[in-house]
N, C-alpha and C positions, 0 to 999 in steps of 0.2 A: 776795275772795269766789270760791270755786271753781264748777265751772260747775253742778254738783249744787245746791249751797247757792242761786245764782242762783235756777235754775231754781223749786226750791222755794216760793223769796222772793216770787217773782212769782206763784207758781200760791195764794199766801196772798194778797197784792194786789186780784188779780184775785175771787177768791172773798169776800172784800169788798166791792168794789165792787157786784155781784150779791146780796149781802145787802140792801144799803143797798135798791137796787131790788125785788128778788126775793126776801120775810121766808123761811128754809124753818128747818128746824131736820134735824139729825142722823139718818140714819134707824137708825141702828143703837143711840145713846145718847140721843137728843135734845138736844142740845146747841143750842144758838139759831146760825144765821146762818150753817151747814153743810151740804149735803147729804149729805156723807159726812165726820167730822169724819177728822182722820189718825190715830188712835188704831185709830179702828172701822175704817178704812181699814187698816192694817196687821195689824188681828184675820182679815181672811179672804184666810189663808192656804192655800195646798192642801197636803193630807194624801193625795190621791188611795188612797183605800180601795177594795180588793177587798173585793166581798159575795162568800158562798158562795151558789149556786143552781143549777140546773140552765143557766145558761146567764151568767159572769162580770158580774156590774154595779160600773162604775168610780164610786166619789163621789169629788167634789172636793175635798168637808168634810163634817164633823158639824152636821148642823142643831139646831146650838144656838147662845146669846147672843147676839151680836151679828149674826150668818149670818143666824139666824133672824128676826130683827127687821128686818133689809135685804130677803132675799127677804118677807117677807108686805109690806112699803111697795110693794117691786118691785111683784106681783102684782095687790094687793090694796089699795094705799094712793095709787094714782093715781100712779107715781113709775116711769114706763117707760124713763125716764133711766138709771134705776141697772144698769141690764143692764149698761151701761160699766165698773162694777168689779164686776160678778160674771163677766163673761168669764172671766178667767184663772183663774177657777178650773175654771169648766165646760170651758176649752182644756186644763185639765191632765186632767180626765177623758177627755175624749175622746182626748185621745191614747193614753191609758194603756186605752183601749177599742180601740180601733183597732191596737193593735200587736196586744192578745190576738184582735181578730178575723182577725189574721194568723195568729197561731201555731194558731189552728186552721182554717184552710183556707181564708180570704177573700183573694184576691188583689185587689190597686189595678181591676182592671176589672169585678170582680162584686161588692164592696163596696160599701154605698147605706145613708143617714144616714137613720132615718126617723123623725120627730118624734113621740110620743106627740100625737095631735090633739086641741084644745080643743071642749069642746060648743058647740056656735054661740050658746048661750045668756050663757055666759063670753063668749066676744068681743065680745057686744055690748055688755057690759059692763062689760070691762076698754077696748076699745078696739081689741087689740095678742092677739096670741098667745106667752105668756111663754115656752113654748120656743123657739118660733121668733126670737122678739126675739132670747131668749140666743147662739144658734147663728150669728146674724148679726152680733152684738159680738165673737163667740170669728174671726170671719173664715170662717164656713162656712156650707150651705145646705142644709137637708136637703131630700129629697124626702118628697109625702105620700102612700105608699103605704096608706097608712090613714084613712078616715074613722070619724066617729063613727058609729053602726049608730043608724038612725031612733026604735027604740024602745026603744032601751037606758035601764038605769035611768041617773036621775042623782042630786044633791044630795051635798050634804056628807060624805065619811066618815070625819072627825074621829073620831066618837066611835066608831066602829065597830072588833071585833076583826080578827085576820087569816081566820077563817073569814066574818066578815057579810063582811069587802071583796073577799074572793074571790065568791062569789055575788052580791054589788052587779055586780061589772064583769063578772058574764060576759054575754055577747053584747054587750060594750060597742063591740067596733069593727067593720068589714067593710073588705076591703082592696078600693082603687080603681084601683092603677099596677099594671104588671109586677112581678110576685113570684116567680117560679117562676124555683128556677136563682141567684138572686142569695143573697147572702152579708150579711145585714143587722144595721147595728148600733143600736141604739133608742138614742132621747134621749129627756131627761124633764128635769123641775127636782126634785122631792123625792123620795127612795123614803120606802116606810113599812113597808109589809110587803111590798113587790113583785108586791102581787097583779094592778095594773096593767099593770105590763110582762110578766106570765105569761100574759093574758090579749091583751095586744098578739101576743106570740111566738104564743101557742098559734094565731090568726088568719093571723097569715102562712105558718106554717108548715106550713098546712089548704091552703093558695095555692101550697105549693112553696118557700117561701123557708127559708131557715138563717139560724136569729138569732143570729149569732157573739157576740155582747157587747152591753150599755147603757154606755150613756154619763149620770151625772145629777148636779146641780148638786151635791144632798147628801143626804145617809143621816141620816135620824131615828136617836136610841140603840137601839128596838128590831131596827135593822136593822145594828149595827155587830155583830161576830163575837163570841163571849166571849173575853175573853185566854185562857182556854186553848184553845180552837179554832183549828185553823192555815189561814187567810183564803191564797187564792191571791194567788201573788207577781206581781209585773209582772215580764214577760222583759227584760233587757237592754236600753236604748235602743240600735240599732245603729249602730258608731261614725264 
């Protein structure tokens, strides 16, 4: 048995045994006695998509099928475990953010990671701050240049188009760290319409900051490009 196959064998083993004790089922299929079965484990894969906006946001993946079904467990289903296989895909966005907030004008000592912030109402009731969790799975740490703004609106904007979520979020944040002068790249977990992260930038950028790029876990379809629209490239990984 080679040393892949091994390894494998054992990480099947092992997630048995934990069944046996710990009942969970699949978050992505539901599958019985899985927390991520290896099927749904292999469906999230990164596609790291440029959005077109006034300001480049890298997605991971499409939030759709199985993606989608993991992060709302993530979030939403008491399951802050699973940040551990949505890393890599949120790593591959960010990097692919992080290089374009290079190419246009963020050098390594004025670039600063700033996390879309959760309403304190969410925390207390997820537990966990799901961007931040992700960012600490992916191996990085943003700073929180942004709080939530006291009387900002809130609640659900599921059903809402891209003008209600633009007017929902505005005055949604106020910035609290050093902004002025820095080179800032936003994290998020979903876009939708972007009006979130327009509302973040338009905030820091009132502060003095340059929102070079986002970083987000994943792009809903009304946020992917039409195939004939030509979506910005990623520059070169330098070699």
């Amino acid at each position: 048995m080679r040393a892949g196959q091994h390894a494998a064998w054992l990480r099947e083993v092992v997630l048995d045994a934990v069944a046996l004790i710990l009942p969970v089922e699949c978050a992505g299929c539901g599958l019985p006695d899985r927390d991520l079965c290896s099927d749904c484990r292999d469906a999230l894969r990164s596609q790291s998509l440029v959005l077109p906006g006034g300001f480049p946001i890298v997605a991971g993946a499409r939030y759709e099928r199985e993606l989608r079904a993991v992060i709302l467990a993530f979030k939403d289903g008491d399951r802050p475990g699973l940040a551990r296989a949505l890393a890599p895909l949120f790593a591959a966005a960010l990097e692919g953010a992080l290089r374009l907030a290079r190419v246009n004008g963020g050098g390594d000592d004025t670039l600063v990671l700033c996390p879309i912030p959760s309403r304190a109402r969410a925390v207390r009731r997820r537990g966990f701050r799901p961007v931040e969790r992700l960012a600490a799975a992916a191996g990085v740490r943003g700073e929180r240049l942004l709080v939530p703004a006291p009387h900002a609106r809130g609640g659900s904007q599921k059903s809402f188009g891209a003008s209600e979520r633009a007017e929902n979020t505005r005055g949604a944040f106020r910035v609290t760290g050093r902004a002025r002068g820095r080179h800032v790249v936003l994290l998020d977990d979903v876009v939708t319409t972007g009006a979130t992260l327009r509302e973040a930038a338009r905030e820091l950028e009132r502060a003095g900051a340059i929102v070079a790029a986002a970083a987000v876990l994943a792009a809903t379809p009304r946020r992917i490009p039409n195939p004939k629209e030509t979506p910005t490239e990623l520059p070169p990984s330098p070699s």
